[in-house]
N, CA, C and O atoms as CSV, one atom per row, in Angstrom:
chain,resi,resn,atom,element,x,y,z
A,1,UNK,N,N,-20.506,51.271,41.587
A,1,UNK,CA,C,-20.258,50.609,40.330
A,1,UNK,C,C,-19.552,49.291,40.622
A,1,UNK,O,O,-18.651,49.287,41.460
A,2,UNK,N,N,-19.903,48.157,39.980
A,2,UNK,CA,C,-19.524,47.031,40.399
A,2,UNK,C,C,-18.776,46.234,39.092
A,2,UNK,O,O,-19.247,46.452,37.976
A,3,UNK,N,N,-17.826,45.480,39.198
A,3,UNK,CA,C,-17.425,44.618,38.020
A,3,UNK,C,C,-17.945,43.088,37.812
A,3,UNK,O,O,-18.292,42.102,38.462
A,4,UNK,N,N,-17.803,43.456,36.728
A,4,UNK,CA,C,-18.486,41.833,35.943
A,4,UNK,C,C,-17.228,41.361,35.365
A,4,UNK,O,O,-16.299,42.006,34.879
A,5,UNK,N,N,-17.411,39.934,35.538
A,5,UNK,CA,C,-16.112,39.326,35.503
A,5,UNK,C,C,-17.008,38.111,35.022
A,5,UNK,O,O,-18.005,37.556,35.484
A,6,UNK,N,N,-16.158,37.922,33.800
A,6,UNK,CA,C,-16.722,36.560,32.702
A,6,UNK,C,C,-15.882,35.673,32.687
A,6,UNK,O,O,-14.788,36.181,32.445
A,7,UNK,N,N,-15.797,34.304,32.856
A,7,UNK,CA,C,-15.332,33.590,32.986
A,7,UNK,C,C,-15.217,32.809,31.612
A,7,UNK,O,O,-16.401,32.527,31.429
A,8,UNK,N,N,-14.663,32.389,30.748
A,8,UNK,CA,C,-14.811,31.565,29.680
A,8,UNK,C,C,-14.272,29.931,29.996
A,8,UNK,O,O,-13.053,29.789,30.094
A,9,UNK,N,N,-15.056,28.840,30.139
A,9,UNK,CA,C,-14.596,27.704,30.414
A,9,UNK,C,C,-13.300,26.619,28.986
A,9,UNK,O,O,-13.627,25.608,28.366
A,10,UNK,N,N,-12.339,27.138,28.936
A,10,UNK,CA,C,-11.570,26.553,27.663
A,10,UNK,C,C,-12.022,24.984,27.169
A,10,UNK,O,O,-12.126,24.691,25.978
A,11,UNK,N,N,-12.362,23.695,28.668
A,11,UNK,CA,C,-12.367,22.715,28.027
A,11,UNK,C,C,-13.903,22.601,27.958
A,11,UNK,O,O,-14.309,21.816,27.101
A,12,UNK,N,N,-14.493,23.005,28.427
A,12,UNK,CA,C,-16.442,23.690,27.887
A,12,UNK,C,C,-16.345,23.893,26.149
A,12,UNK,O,O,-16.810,23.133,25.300
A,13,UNK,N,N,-15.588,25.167,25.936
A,13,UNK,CA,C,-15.292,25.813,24.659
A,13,UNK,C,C,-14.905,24.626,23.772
A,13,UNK,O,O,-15.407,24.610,22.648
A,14,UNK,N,N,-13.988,23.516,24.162
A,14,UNK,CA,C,-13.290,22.589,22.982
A,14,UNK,C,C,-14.068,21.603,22.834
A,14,UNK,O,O,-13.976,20.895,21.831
A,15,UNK,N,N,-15.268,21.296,24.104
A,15,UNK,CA,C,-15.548,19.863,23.837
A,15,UNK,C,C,-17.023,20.408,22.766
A,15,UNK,O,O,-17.739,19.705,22.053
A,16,UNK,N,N,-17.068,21.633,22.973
A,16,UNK,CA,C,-18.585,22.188,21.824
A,16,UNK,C,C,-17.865,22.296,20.787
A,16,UNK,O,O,-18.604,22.051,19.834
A,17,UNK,N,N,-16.740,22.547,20.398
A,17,UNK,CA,C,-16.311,22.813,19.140
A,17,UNK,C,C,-15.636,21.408,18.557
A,17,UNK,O,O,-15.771,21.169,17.357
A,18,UNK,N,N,-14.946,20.528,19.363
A,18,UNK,CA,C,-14.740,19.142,19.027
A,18,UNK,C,C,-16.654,18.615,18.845
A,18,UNK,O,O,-16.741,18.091,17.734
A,19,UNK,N,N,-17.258,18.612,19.148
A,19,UNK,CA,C,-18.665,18.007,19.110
A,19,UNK,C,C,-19.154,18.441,17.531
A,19,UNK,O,O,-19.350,17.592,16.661
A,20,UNK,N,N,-19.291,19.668,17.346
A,20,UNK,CA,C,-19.693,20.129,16.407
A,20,UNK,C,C,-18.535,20.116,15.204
A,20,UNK,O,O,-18.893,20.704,14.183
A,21,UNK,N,N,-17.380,19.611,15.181
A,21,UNK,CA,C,-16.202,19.307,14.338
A,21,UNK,C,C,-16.805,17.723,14.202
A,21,UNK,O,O,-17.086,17.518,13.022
A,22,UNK,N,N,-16.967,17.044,14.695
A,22,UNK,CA,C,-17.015,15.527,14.667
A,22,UNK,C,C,-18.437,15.676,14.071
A,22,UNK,O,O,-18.649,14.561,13.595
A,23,UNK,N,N,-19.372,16.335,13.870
A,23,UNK,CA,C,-20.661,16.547,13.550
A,23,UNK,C,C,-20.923,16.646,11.774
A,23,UNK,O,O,-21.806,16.101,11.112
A,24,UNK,N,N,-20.039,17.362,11.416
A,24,UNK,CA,C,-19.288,17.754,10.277
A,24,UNK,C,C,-18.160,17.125,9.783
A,24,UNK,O,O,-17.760,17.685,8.762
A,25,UNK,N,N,-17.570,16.278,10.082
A,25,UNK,CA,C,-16.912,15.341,9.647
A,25,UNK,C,C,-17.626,14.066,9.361
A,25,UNK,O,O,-17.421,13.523,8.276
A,26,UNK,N,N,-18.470,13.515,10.251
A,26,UNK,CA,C,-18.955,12.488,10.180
A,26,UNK,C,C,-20.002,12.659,8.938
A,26,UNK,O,O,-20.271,11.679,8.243
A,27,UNK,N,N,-20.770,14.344,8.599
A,27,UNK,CA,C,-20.980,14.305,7.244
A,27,UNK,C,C,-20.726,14.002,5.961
A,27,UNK,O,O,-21.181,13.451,4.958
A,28,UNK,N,N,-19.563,14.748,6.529
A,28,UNK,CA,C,-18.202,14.863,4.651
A,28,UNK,C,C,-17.590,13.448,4.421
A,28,UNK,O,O,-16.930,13.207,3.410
A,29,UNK,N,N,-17.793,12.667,5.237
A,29,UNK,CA,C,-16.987,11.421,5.263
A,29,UNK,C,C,-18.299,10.555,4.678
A,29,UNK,O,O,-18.020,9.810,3.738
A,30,UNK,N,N,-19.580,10.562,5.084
A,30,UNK,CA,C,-20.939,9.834,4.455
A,30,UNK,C,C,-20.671,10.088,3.271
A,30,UNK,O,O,-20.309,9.190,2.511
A,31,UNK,N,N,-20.856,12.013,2.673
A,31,UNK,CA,C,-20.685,12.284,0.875
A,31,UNK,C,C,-19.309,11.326,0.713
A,31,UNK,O,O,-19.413,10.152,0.358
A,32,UNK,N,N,-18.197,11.861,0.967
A,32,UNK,CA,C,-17.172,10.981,0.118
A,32,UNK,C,C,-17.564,9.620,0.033
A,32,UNK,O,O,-17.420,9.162,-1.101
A,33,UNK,N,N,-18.099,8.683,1.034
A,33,UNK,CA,C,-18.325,6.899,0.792
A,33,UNK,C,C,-19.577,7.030,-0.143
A,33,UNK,O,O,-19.784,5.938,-0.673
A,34,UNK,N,N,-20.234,7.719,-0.426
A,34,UNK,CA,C,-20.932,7.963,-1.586
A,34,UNK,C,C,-20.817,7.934,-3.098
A,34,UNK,O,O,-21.527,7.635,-4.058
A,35,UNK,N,N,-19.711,8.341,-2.884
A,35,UNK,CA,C,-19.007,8.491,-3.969
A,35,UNK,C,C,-18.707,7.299,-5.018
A,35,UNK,O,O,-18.290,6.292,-4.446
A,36,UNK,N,N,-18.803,7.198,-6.181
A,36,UNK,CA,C,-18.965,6.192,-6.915
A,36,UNK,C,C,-17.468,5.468,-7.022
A,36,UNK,O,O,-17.609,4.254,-6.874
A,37,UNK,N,N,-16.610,5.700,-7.154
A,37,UNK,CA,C,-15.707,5.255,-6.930
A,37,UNK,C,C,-14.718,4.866,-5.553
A,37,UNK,O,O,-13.708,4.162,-5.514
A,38,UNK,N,N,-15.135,5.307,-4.898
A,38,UNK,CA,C,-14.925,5.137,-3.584
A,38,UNK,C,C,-14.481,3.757,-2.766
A,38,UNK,O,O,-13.982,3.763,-1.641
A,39,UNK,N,N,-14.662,3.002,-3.274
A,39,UNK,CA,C,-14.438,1.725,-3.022
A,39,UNK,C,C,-13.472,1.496,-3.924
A,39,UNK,O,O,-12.754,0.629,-3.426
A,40,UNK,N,N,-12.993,1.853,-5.158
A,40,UNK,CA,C,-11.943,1.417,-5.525
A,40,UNK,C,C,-11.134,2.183,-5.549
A,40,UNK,O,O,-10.067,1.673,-5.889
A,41,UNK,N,N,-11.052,3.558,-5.288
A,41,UNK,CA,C,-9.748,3.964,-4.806
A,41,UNK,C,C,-9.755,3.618,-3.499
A,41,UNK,O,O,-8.787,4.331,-3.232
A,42,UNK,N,N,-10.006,3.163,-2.534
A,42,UNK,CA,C,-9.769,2.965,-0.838
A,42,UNK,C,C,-8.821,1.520,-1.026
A,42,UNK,O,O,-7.914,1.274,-0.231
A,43,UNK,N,N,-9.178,0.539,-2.262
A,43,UNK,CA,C,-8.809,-0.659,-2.257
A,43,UNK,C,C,-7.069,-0.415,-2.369
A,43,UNK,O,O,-6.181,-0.936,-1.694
A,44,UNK,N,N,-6.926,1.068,-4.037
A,44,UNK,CA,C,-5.842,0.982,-4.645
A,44,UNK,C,C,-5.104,1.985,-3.291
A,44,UNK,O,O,-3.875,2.014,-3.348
A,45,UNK,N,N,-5.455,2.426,-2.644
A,45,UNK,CA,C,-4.598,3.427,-1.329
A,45,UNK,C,C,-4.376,2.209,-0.461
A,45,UNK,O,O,-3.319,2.372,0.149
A,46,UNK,N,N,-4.984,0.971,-0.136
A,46,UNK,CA,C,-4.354,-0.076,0.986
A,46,UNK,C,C,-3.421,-0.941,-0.221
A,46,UNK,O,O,-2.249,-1.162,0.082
A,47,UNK,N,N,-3.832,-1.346,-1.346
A,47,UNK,CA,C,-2.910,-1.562,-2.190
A,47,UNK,C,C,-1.326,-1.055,-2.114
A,47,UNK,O,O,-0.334,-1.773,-1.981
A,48,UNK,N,N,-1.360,-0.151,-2.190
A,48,UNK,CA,C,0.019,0.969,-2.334
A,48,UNK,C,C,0.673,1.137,-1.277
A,48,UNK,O,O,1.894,1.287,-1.304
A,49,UNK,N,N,-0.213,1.142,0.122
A,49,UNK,CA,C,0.531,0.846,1.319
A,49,UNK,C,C,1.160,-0.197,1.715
A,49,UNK,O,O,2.169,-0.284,2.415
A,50,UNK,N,N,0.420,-1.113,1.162
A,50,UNK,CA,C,0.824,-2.495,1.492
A,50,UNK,C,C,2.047,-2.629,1.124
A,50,UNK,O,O,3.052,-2.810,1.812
A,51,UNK,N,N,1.850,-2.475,-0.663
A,51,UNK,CA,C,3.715,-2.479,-1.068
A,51,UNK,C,C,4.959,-1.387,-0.933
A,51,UNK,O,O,6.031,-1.278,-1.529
A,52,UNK,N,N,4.449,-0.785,-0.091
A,52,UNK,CA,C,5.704,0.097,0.021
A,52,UNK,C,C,5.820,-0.191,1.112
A,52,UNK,O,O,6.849,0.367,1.493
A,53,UNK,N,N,5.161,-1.039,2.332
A,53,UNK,CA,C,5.761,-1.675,3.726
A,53,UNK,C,C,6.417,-2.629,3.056
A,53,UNK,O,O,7.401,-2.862,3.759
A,54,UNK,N,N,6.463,-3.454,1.926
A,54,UNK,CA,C,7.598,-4.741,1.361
A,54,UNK,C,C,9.108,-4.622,1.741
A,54,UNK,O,O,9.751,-5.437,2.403
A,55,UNK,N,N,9.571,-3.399,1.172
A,55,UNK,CA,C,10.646,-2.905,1.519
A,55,UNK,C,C,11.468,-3.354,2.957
A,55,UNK,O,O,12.407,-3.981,3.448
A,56,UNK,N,N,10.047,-2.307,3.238
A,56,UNK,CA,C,11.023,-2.008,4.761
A,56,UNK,C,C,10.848,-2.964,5.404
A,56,UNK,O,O,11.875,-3.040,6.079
A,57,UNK,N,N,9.838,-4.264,5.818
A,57,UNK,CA,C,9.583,-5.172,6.134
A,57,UNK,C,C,11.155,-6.486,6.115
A,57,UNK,O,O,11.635,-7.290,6.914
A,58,UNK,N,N,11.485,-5.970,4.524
A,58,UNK,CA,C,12.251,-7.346,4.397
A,58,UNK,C,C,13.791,-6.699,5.031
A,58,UNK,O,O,14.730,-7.436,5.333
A,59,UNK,N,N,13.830,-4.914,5.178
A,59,UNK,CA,C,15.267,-4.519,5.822
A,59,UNK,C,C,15.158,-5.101,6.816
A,59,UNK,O,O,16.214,-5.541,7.271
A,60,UNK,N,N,13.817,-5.389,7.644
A,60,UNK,CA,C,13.651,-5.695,9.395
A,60,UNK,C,C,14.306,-7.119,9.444
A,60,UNK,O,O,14.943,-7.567,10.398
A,61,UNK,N,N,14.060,-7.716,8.332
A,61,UNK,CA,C,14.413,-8.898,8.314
A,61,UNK,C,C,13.259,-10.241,7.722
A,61,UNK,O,O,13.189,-11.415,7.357
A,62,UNK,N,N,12.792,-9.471,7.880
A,62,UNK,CA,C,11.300,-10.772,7.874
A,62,UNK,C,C,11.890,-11.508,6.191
A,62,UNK,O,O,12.792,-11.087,5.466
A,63,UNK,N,N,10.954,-12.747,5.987
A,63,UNK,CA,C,11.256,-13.431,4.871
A,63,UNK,C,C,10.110,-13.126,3.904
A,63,UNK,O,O,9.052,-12.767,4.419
A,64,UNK,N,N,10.183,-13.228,2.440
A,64,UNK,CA,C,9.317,-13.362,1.508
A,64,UNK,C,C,7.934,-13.806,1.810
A,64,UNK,O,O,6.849,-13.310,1.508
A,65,UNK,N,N,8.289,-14.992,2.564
A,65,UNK,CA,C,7.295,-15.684,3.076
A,65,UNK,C,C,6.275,-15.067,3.987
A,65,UNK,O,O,5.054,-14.974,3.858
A,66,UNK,N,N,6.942,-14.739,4.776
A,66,UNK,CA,C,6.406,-13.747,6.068
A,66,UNK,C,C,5.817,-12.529,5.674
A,66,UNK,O,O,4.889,-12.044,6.322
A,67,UNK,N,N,6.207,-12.075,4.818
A,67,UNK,CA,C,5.980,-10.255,4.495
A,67,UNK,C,C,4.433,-11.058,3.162
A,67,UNK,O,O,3.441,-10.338,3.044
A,68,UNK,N,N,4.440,-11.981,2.616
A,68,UNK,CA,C,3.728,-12.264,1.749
A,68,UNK,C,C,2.080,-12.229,2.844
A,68,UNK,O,O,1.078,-11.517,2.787
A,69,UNK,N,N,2.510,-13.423,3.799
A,69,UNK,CA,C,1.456,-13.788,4.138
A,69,UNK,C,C,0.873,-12.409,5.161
A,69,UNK,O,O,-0.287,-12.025,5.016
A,70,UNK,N,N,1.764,-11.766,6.139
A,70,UNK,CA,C,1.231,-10.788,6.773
A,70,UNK,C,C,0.400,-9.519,5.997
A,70,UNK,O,O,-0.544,-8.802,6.329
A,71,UNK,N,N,1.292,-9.634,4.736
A,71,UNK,CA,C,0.219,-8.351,4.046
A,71,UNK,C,C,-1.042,-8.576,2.850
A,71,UNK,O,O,-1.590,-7.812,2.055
A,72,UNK,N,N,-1.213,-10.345,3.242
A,72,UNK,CA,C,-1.952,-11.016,2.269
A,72,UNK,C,C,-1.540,-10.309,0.325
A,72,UNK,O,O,-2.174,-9.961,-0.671
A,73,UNK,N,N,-0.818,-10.378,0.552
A,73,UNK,CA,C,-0.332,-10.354,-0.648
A,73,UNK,C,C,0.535,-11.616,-1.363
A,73,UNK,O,O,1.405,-12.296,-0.820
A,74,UNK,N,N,0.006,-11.727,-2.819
A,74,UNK,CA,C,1.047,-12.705,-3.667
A,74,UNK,C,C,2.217,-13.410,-3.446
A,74,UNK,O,O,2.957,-12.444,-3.630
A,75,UNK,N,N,2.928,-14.252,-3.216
A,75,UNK,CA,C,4.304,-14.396,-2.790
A,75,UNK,C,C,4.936,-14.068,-4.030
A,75,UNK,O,O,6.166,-14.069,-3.970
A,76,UNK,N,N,4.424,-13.784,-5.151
A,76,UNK,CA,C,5.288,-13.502,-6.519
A,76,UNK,C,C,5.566,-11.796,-6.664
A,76,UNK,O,O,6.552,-11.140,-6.998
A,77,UNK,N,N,3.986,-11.393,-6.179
A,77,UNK,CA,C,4.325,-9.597,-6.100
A,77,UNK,C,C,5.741,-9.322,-5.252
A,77,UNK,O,O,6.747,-8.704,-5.600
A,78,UNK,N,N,5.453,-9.968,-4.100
A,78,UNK,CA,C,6.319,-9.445,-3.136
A,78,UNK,C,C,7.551,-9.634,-3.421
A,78,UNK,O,O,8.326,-8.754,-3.045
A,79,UNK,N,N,8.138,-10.872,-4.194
A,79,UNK,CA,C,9.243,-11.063,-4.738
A,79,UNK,C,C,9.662,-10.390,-5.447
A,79,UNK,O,O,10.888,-10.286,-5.438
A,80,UNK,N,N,8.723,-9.428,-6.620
A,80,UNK,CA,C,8.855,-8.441,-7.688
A,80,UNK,C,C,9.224,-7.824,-6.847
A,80,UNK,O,O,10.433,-7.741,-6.630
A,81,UNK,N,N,8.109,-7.044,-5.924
A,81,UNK,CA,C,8.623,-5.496,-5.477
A,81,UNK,C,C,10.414,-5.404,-4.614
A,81,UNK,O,O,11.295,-4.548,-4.537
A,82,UNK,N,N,10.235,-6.690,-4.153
A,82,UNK,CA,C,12.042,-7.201,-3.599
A,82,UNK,C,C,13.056,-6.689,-4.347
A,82,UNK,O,O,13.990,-5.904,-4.186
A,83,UNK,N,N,12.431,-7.611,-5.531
A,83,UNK,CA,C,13.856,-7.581,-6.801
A,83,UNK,C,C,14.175,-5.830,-7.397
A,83,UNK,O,O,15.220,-5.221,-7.626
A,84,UNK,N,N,13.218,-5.584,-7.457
A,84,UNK,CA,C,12.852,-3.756,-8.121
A,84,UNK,C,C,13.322,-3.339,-6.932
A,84,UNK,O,O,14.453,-3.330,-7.418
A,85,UNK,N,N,13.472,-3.054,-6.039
A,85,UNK,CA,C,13.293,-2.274,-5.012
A,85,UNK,C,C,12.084,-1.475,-4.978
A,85,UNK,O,O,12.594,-0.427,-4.583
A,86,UNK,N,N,11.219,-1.288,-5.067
A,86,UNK,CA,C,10.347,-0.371,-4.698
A,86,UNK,C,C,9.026,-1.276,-3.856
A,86,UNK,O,O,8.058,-0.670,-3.397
């Protein structure tokens, strides 16, 4: 009687299951840009990021000026979101 001895290769196993994960993502990500609105919520999510780096931008130090032009944003928004804090 003899033994069988199976070997399972782990990074074999991850790069088929990363392959077939990226296979399926790259689907669900086509439906969502499909999506009719899709373009304008992606605009209002870099929107919203943008101004909530204002903040912290101007603790670093940077100027109105600077934080305006790096996040192509308004020099008047950025002054708002300054004055408000948010």
């Amino acid at each position: 009687m003899g033994i069988l001895i199976l070997y399972k290769n782990p990074a074999q196993e991850s790069e088929s299951l990363s392959s077939e994960r990226s296979e399926s993502d790259n689907k669900s990500d086509n439906d969502v840009k499909k999506h009719p609105n899709y373009q304008k919520l992606l605009e209002e999510a870099e929107r919203k990021a943008k101004l909530e780096a204002v903040p912290k931008l101007a603790k670093l130090g940077l100027s109105v000026e600077q934080i305006a032009e790096s996040l192509e944003l308004p020099l008047a928004e950025v002054h708002r979101v300054i004055q408000n804090g948010k």
